[in-house]
C-alpha positions as CSV (number, residue, x, y, z in Angstrom):
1,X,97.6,73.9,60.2
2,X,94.9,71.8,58.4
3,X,93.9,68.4,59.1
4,X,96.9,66.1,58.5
5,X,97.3,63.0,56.7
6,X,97.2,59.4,59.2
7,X,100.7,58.6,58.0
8,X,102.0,62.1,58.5
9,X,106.0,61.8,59.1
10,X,105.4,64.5,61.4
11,X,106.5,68.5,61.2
12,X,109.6,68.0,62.8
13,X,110.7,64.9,61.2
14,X,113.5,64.9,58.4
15,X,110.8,63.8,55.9
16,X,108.5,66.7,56.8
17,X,106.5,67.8,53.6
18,X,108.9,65.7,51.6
19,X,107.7,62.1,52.2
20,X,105.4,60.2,49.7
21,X,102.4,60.7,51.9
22,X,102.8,64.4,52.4
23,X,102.0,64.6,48.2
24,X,98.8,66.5,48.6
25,X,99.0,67.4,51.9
26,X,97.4,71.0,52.8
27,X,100.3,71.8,54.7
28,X,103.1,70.5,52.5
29,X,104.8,73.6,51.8
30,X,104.4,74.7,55.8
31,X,106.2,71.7,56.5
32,X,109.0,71.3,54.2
33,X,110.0,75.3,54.8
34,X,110.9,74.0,58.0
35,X,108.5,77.1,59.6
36,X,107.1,75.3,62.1
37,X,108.4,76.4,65.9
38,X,111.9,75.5,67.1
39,X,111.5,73.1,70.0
40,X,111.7,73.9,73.8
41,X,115.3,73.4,74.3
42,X,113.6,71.7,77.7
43,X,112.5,69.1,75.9
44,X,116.0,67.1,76.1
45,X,116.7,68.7,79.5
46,X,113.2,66.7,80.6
47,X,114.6,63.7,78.3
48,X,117.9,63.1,80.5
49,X,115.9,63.8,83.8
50,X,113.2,60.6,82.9
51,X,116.1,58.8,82.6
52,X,115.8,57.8,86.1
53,X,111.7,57.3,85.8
54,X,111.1,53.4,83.9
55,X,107.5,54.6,83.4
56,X,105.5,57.4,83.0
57,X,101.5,57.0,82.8
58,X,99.4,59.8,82.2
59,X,96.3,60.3,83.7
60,X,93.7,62.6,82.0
61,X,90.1,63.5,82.3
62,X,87.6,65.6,79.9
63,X,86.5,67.4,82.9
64,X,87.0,68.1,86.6
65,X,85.0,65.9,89.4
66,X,85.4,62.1,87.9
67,X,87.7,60.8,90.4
68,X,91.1,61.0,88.6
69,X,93.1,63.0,91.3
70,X,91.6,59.4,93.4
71,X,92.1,56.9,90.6
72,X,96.1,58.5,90.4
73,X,96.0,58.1,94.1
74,X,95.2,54.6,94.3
75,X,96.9,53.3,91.2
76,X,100.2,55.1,92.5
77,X,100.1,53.4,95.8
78,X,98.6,50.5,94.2
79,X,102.1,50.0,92.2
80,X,104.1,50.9,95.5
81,X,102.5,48.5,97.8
82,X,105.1,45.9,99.1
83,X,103.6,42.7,98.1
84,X,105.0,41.2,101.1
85,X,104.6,43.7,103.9
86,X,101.6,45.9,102.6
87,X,103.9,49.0,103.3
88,X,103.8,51.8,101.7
89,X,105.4,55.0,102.6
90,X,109.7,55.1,101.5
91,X,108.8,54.2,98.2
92,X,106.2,56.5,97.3
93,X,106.6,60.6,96.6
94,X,104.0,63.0,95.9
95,X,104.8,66.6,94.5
96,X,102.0,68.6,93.5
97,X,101.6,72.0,93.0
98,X,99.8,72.6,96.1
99,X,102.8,72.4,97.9
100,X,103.9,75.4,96.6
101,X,101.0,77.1,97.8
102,X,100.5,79.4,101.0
103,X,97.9,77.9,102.1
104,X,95.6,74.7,101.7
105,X,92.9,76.6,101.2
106,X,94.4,78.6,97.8
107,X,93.1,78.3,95.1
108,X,95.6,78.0,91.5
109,X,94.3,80.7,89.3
110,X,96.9,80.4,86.6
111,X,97.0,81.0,82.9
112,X,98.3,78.9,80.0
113,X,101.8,79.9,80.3
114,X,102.3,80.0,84.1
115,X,100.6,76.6,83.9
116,X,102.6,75.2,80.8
117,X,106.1,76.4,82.8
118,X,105.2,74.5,86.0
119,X,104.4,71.7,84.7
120,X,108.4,72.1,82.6
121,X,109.3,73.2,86.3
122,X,108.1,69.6,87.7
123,X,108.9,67.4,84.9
124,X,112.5,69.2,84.4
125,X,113.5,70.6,88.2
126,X,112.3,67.9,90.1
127,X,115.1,65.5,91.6
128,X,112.6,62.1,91.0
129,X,115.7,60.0,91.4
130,X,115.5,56.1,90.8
131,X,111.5,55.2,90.3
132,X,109.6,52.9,88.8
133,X,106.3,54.8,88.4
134,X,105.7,58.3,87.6
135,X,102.0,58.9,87.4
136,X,101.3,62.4,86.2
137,X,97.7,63.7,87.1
138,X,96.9,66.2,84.6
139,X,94.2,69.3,85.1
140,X,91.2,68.9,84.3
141,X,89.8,68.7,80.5
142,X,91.7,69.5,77.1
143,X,93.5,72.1,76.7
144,X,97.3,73.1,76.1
145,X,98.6,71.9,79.4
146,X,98.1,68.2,78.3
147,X,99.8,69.1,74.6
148,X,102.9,70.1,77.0
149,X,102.8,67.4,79.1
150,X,102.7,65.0,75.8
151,X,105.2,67.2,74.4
152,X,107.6,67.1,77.1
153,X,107.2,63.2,77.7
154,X,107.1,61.9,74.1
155,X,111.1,62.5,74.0
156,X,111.4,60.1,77.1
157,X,108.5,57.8,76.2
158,X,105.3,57.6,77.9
159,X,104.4,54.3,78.4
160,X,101.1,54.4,78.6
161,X,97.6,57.2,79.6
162,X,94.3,56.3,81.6
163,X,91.2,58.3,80.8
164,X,88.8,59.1,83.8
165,X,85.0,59.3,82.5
166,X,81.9,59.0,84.4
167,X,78.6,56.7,82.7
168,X,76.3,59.3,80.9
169,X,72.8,58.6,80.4
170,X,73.1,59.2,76.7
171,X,75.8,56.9,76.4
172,X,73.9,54.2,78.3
173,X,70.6,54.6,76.3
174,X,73.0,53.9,73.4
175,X,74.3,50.7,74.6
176,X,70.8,49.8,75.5
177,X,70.0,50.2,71.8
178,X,72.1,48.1,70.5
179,X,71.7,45.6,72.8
180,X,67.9,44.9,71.9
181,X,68.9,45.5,68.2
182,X,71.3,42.5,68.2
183,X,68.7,40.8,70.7
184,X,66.0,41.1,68.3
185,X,67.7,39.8,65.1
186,X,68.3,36.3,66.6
187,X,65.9,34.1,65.7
């Protein structure tokens, strides 16, 4: 699919390719064929299960080594600390897919689609009963896991994502620059 219009009803709204801002649209016709791919029945099954979650956060990084396994860490036991005891310990959980593992020591080597169904698996097969908070820290970068995740979520409302970056020199030089720019013009 080409680039879509902002207001784009979306491809598997009623209004796809009919709506008035769909008029010109590169994928009009793709859209109102109704073509595009039937969605994963687990969708609603993940739905009904987030019924028991009141929010889901994302948390999402560009790439690996910026501290957002920590950040999720902190900001889940952050929202699960008592304010009046400081305890923290029956109302917090943690799955992860290295609990699945062998050892602590393995490595996950896994592919698109094994990746894509475990993250269903957790989001669908997991008994999360009565929470609060369900902060979901994604892999690494961008790639089709976080579509799923977003995909699988959007029918039971994310409330909100947290992007992990680290300062980059270019990025700072930039700043710098327009600092002294709007400095400068002062009189």
């Amino acid at each position: 699919m080409e680039e879509v219009p902002h207001d784009c009803p979306g491809a598997d709204s009623a209004q796809a390719g009919r709506g008035a801002s769909c008029q010109g649209c590169p994928n009009q016709r793709l859209c109102a064929s109704g073509a595009g791919a039937t969605p994963d029945p687990a969708i609603e099954e993940i739905k009904e299960k987030m019924k028991t979650v009141k929010h889901k956060i994302l948390v999402l990084s560009g790439k690996g080594g910026v501290g957002k396994s920590t950040f999720s860490a902190h900001l889940a036991h952050g929202l699960a600390e008592d304010e009046n005891t400081q305890y923290v310990e029956d109302n917090l959980g943690v799955m992860s897919v290295g609990f699945l593992l062998s050892s602590p020591d393995d490595a996950v080597i896994w592919r698109g689609p094994k990746k894509n169904g475990m993250i269903k698996q957790f989001l669908r097969d997991v008994d999360w009963g009565e929470v609060d908070y369900l902060i979901v820290d994604t892999p690494p970068g961008t790639s089709d896991e976080h579509l799923s995740v977003v995909q699988y979520l959007t029918a039971a409302h994310i409330d909100g994502a947290v992007i992990i970056t680290t300062p980059q020199e270019s990025k700072s030089s930039v700043i710098s620059i327009s600092q002294k720019k709007r400095t400068s013009s002062v009189p």
